[in-house]
N, C-alpha and C positions, 0 to 999 in steps of 0.2 A: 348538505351545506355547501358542498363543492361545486356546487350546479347555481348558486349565487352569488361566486365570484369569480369562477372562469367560466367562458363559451366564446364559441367564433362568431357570436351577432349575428349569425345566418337566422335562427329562430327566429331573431326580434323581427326579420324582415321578411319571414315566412308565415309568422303568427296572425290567425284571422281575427279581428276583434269582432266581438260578441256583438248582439245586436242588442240595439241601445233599448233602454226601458221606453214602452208605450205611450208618448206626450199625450195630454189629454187634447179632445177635441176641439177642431179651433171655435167651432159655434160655443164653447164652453167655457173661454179662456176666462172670461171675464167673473166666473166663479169659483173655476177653480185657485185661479190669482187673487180673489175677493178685491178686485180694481177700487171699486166704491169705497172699503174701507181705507185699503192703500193711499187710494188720492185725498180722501180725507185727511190724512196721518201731514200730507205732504205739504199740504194748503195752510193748513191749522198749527203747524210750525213754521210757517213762511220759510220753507227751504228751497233754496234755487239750483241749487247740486247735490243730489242724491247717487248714490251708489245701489246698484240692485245686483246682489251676490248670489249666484244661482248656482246648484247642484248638476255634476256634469249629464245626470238623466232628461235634466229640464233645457240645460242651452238652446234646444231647437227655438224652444218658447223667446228666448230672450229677447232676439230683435223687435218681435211683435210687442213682446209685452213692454218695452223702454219705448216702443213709439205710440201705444195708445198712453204710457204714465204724462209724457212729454207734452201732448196732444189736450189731457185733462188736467193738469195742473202747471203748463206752461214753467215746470223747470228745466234744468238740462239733465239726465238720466245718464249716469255709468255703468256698464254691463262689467261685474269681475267673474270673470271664467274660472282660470285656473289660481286656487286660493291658495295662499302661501301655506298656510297647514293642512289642517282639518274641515271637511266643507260643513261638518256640523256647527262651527262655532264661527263666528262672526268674524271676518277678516277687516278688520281697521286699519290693519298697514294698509292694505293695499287700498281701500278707499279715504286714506289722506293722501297717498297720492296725486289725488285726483283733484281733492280738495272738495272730499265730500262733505255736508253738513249733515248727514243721515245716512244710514242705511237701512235697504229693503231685503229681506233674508229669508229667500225662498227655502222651499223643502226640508225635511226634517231637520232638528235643531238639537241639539245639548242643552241648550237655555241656562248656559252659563252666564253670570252677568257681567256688562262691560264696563268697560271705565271711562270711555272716552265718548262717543258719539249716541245720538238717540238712534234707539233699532225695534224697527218694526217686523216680528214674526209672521211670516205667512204660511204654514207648513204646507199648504195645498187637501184638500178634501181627499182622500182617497175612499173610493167606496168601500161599506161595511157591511154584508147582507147580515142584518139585526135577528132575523128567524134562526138564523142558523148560527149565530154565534150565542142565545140564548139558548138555542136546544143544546149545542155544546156547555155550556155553563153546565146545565140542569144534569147531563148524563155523569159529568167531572165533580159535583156536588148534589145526589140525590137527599141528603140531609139537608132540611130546607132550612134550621138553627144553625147553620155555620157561619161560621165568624171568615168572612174574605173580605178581602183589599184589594179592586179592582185598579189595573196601570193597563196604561195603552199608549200605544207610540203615537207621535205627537199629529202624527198625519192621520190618526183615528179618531183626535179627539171630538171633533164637531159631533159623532153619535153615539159621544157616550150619554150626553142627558137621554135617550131615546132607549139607548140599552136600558139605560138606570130606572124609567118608564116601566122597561118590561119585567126588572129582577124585583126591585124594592119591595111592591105586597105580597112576593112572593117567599123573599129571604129579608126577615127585620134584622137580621145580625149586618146586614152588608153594606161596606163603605166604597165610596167612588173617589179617588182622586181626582185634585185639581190644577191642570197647570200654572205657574206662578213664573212668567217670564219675569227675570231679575231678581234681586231680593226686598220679600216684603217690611213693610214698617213694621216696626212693635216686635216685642219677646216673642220667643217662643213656647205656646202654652202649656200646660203639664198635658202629656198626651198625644200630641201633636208632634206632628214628624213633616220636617223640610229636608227635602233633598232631589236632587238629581229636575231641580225644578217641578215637582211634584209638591203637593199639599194637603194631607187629610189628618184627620182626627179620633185617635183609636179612643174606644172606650170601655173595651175589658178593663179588669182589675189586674188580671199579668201582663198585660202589656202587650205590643207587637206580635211576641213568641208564641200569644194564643189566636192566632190571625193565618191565613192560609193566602196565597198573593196567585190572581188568575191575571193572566196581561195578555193584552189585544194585540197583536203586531208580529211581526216574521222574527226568526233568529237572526239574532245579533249582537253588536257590539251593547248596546242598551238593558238588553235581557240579561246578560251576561254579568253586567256591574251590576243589576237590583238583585239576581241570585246571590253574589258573591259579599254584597252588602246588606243585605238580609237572609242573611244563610240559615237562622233560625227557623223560617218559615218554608212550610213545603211550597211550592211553585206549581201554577201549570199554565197553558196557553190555549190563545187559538188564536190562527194563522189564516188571516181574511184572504190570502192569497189563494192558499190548499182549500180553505171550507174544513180545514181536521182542527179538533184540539185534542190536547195529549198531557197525560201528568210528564213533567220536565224532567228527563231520568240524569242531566248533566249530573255526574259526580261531584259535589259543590266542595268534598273533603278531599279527592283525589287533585282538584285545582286549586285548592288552597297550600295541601303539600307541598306542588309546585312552585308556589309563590316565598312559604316558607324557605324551600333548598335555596332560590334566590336572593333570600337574607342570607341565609350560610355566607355565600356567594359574595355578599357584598360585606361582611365584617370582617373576609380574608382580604378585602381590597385594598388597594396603597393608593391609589389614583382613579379618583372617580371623573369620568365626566358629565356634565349636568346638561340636560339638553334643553333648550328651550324651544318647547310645541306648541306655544301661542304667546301672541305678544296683544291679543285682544282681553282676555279672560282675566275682571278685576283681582286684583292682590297674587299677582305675578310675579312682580318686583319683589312685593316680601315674602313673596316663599322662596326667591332666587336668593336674599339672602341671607336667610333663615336655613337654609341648606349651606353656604358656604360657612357660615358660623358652625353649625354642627359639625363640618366634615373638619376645621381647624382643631377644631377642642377634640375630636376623635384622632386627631395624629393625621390625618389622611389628606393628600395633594387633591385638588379638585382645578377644571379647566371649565370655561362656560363654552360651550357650542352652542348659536344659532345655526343649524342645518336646513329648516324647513321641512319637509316631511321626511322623517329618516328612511334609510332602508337598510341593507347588508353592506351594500355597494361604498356607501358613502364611510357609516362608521367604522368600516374597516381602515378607513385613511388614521384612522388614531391606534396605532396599537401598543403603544405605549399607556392606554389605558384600560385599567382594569375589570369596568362596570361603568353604564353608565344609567342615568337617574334620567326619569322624562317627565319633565313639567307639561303636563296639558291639563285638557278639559276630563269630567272622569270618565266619559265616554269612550276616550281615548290614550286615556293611561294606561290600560292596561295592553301591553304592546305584549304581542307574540314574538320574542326574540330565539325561538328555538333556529332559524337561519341565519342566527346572528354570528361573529365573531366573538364579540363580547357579553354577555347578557345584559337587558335592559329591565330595571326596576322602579316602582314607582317613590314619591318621598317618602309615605306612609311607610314602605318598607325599608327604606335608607332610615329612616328614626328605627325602626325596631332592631337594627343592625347596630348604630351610632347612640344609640340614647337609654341610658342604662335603666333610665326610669320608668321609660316604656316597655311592657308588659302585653305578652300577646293574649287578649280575652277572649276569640273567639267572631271577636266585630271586626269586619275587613272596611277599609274607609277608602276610596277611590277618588274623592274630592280633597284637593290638599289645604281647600280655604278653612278644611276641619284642624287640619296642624298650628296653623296661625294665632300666636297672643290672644287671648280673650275668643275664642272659638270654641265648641265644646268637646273638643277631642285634645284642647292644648296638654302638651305638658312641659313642664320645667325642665333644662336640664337642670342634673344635681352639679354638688360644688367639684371643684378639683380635685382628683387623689391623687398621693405621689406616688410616683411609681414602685417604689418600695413597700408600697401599703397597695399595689392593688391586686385584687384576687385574679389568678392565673385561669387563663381559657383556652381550652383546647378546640382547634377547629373541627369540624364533625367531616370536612370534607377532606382536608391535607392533613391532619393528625399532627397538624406542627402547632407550638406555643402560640398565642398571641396577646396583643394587648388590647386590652376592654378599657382601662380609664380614662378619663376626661381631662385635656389638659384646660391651664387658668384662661381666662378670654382672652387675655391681654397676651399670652404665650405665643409668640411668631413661633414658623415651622422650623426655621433655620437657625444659629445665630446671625445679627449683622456682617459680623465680618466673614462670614463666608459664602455669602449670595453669590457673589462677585468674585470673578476671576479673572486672569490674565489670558487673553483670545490667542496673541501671535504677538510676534516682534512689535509688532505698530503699538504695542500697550493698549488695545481696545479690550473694553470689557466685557465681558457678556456674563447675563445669569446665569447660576447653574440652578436645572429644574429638573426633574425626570422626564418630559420631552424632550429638552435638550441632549440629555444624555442617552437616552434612547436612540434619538438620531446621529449622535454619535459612532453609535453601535452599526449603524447600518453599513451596506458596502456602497449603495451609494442612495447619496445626501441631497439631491436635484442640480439646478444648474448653476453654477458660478461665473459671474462674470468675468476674470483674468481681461480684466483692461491692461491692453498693449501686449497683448503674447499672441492672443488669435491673430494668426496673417489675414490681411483684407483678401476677401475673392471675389469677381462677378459671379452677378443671377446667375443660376440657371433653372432651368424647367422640371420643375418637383416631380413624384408620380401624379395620376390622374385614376379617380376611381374613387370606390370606398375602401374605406379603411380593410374593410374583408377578402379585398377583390380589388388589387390595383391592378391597370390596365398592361402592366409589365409583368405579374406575377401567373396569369393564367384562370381558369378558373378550375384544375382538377380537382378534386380532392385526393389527399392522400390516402 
């Protein structure tokens, strides 16, 4: 952990970057982009500013591809490079900037749905050699009655009908998912499973749990939330990249442990803060404040950070906070904060931490649009208990007291009159917060103005150089 927040920056400017993924061929561009449907999309909503949000693997493509869109449908084209979060989910800040009326959203996708602009997926074709991902199927299922649920990453999807061609008269038990950019109309049928923009239709009599799940696509952030989300089901894969498939040996209980110690984690916490990892991804807003309402009735301070994409670097700027929660897409929720300063948990696990009602079954939920009012994962909290009525909890991590009840909704953290305090002589006021007081604590607190006490002095000529390597300082090492 100490190797991500000091070093002398020499590495960063020694470090060879990797060489970029293989664009496809340009004689090819126009299939692998699907131009025709694209420009369709474009025309047939009379859009005259389009935004086209492309994966840092595809940039090479982007000039070309925004001067044939320009070329076939006579709007003006925005290229967004570098996305304010996650490049799997749709950046709409940044294409209002622009004053997009659409976005075009190359390469693999989350297929979260948005709230604001129409958006056209394109994931790009990536090839599937179909012989060899059925002979794998057939070796990973010699039992030709089993019940699987085929998923594949979004840039495979165009050969699944062709797979499903080659399995169906071979396995009657076996189901293919279907993508569902956005959400669809209508209930959700008894049987029937939405998620992770995915759509099929079980039809055992136990459910899911009798279902075994083979997915198309490389290890990843994607693989990782459908294990961890259907943990019930054995897993396995094959990896169009290798040509292998393999039963999935992840530990789905050994990673779940983990995620539990991080509620430990977060019910010893006093001050959360809440991060926000997409400001595109609908019902954002109410799970931001669905979350603050929780963490008040739990006793606990909460601050909102928009950071943009986190790292070590950045939320170490807060350590006056205890834990922080990250609203994203669920691709991207589940943030590896083992090089963290603080740990980072998702809100599924901030309720199982804060929400007395909530109860851990066994089903891990990575999409928070499942926490939300009228969602099928909601739950109520329950009413308020006084503190002299509630049942005592011991931390499993500090061994010290804590408190578990719920205070009333209306219950501020503070009294009124003691928000506010007396700053200095001048009679100014300032809040008291635990940031505040925190920085209190420090030895030093940044810069202060002292208007009229700095003597004025002339310019003069700073150092020259980088920051690692000023041109006065040498360059030995010690």
């Amino acid at each position: 952990m100490a190797a991500a927040f000091s070093s002398d920056g020499g590495a960063a400017l020694r470090r060879e970057l990797p060489a970029a993924v293989a664009a496809p061929p340009r004689s090819d561009l126009d299939g692998f982009y699907e131009m025709g449907r694209a420009a369709a999309f474009v025309r047939d909503g009379g859009f005259r500013k389009v935004a086209l949000q492309f994966p840092d693997e595809l940039l090479a493509d982007a000039v070309e591809v925004a001067g044939r869109m320009e070329a076939a449908t006579g709007a003006e084209m925005f290229v967004l490079g570098d996305t304010t979060y996650g490049s799997c989910c749709v950046d709409e800040v940044a294409a209002e900037h622009v004053g997009a009326e659409a976005v075009l959203h190359y390469g693999p996708a989350c297929l979260s749905p948005c709230g604001k602009l129409p958006v056209l997926h394109i994931f790009g074709q990536q090839p599937l050699d179909i012989g060899c991902c059925t002979k794998a199927f057939r070796e990973l299922y010699p039992e030709q009655q089993s019940r699987v649920v085929v998923l594949s990453d979004v840039v495979y999807a165009h050969a699944m009908g062709e797979l499903e061609q080659q399995l169906c008269p071979e396995y009657p038990n076996i189901i293919f998912s279907r993508l569902v950019c956005g959400d669809p109309p209508g209930p959700i049928g008894p049987g029937e499973e939405r998620k992770f923009g995915r759509q099929f239709l079980v039809e055992a009599a136990g459910g899911l749990q009798d279902y075994a799940m083979f997915y198309v696509g490389a290890e990843g952030l994607a693989l990782t939330s459908f294990m961890l989300t259907w943990n019930c089901c054995p897993f396995s894969s094959f990896n169009p990249i290798t040509g292998c498939g393999r039963r999935e040996t992840l530990n789905v209980n050994r990673a779940l442990m983990r995620r539990l110690y991080l509620v430990e984690r977060a019910r010893d916490a006093g001050v959360v803060g809440i991060l926000v990892g997409t400001l595109g991804v609908a019902g954002y807003l109410t799970v931001l404040q669905h979350l603050r309402e929780l963490l008040c009735r739990a006793g606990k301070r909460s601050y909102t950070l928009a950071v943009g994409k986190p790292n070590p670097a950045k939320l170490a700027n807060f350590l006056e906070v205890d834990i922080f929660v990250l609203v994203a897409c669920a691709q991207n929720s589940l943030l590896d904060s083992s090089d963290f300063y603080r740990p980072v948990v998702t809100p599924y696990e901030l309720e199982l931490a804060c929400n007395p009602a909530r109860e851990w079954t066994g089903n891990y939920l990575t999409d928070f649009r499942d926490l939300l009012p009228g969602a099928c994962a909601h739950v109520e909290l329950p009413p308020a208990v006084p503190a002299a009525e509630a049942v005592p909890d011991v931390s499993l991590i500090s061994g010290k007291m804590r408190a578990t009840h719920l205070c009333g909704p209306q219950t501020p953290q503070l009294p009124p009159s003691t928000t506010l305090a007396c700053r200095d002589q001048t009679q100014a006021l300032a809040e008291i917060s635990p940031a505040a007081s925190f920085l209190e604590s420090r030895s030093w607190r940044g810069l202060e103005q002292q208007l009229g006490e700095t003597p004025v002095s002339k310019a003069v000529q700073g150092r020259r150089g980088i920051a690692i390597a000023y041109e006065d300082e040498g360059c030995e090492q010690p």
